[in-house]
N, C-alpha and C positions, 0 to 999 in steps of 0.2 A: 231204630233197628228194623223197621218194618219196614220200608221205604226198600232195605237194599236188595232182599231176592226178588223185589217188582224190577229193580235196573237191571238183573240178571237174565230174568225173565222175557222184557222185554228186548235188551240185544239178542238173546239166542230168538226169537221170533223174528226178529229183523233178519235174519240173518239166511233163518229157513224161507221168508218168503219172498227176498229177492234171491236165494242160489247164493250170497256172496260170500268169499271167506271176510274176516276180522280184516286182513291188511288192504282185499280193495273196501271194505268197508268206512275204512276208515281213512283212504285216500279219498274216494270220493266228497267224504265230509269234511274234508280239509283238517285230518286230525294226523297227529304223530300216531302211527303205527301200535308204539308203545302204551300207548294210551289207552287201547284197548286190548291189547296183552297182556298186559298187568294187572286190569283191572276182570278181563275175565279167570285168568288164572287162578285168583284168589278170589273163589267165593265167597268163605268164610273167614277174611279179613278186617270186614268191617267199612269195605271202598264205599265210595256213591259216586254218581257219574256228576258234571257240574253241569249245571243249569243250560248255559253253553253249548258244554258236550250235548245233551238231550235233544238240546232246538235245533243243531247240526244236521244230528242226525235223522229228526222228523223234516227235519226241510230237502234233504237228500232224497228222503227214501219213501216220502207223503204217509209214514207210516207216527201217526200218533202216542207218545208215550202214556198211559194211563189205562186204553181201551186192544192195543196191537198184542200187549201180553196176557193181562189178564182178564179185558172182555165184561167191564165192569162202566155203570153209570157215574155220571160224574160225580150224583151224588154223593157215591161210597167213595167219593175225591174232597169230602169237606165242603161241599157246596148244599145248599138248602135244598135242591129239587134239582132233579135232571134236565134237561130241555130237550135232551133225545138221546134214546137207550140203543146200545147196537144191538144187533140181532146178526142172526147165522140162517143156514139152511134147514136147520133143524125148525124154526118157527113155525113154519106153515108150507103145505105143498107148493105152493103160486109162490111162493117166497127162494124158496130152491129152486122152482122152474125157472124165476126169471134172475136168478144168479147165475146158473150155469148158463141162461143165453147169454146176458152178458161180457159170463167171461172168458168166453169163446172169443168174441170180438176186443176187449179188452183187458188190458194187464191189471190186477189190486181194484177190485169192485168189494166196496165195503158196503152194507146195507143197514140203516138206524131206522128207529120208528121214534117219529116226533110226536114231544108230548108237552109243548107248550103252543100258544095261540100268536108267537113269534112270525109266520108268513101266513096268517090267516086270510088278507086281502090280496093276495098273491097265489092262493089255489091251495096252499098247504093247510092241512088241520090238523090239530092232535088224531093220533093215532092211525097217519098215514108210513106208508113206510118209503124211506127216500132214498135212492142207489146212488155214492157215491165213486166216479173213477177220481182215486188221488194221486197228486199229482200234474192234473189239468189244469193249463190255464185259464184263468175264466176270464171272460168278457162281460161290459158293462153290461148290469142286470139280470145276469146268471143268479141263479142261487148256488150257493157256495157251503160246504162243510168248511168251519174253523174252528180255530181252540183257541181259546180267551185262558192267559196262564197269570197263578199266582204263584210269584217265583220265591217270594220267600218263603212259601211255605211246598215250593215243587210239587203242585197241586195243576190241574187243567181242566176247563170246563169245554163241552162240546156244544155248540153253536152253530144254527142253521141261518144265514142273512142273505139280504141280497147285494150283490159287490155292484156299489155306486163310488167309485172310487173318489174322493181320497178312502170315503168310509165304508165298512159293511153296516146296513140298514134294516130294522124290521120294517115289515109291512103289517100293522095290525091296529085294533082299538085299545091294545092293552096298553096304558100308559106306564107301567113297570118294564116293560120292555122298549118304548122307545129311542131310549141314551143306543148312538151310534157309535162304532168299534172305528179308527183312527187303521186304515190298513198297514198306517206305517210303523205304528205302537211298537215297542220291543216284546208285549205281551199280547199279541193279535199274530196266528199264523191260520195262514187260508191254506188249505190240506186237501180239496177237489172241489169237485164239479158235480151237482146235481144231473146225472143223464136223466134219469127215471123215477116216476112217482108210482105208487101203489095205495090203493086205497080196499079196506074192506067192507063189505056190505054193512058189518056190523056199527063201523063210524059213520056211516052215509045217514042214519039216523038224526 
């Protein structure tokens, strides 16, 4: 039962941050209309959206189920450890300064601060923070935001690699992160594009 005001949740956030109503919402993800009528109307029904429905909707809209509503690590998604925690404008001054450049010039800039050793030989360290636009096609050797999903249990983990297609890749010495993501996996979805990295003095250490 816990599960179902996070789907509530996050459709009405999908919905405030592309402008759309329910019915283009739901054309554009190739769903019946009804499907999301029904299901929003009845909050306290007891609905859940299907696995399907979710991945539709995050692949329409680059907007992630797990972090777009309620702004939470994956950990608190049943995972052992986050790999990267999002963050807001609230973080830090340089953190909202360089959101709002961003997203002057671009549409949905999401910002996470990495906190595994996943693209360590590739510039990134724990506790840098990394500007995702989602949405963005990426090209070989991009670093890429994705979400690694366990579906039976409607669970997502957030994941920073680099797109070597077929596979997304770490770059690191960690050997617990080595195993590469299959782009074409039914539970692998690449969600944007690294524009920008941030780093604070106090990781430079």
């Amino acid at each position: 039962m816990q599960e179902k005001p996070n789907h509530h949740s996050y459709i009405e956030e999908v919905l405030r941050r592309t402008g759309w109503n329910q019915t283009e919402l739901a054309k554009r993800a190739g769903l019946d209309p009804s499907t999301l009528s029904r299901f929003l109307g009845n909050p306290d029904g007891g609905q859940l959206l299907r696995a399907s429905t979710l991945r539709r909707i995050e692949t329409v809209t680059g907007l992630p189920f797990g972090n777009a509503a309620a702004e939470r690590p994956a950990s608190q998604h049943g995972f052992a450890e986050a790999e990267a925690s999002p963050v807001d404008n609230l973080t830090s001054d340089v953190v909202a300064l360089v959101l709002a450049q961003l997203s002057q010039a671009n549409a949905n800039i999401d910002a996470w601060q990495l906190n595994s050793r996943a693209l360590e030989l590739a510039g990134h360290k724990p506790g840098d923070f990394l500007f995702v636009k989602l949405g963005e096609t990426p090209l070989r050797g991009d670093v890429v935001c994705a979400q690694i999903y366990d579906w039976t249990r409607n669970r997502a983990e957030t994941v920073f690699r680099l797109f070597e297609p077929p596979y997304l890749v770490s770059a690191t010495t960690d050997s617990a992160l080595f195993a590469p993501h299959a782009i074409s996996s039914e539970s692998v979805v690449v969600k944007g594009v690294v524009l920008h990295s941030l780093r604070s003095r106090t990781h430079m250490l």
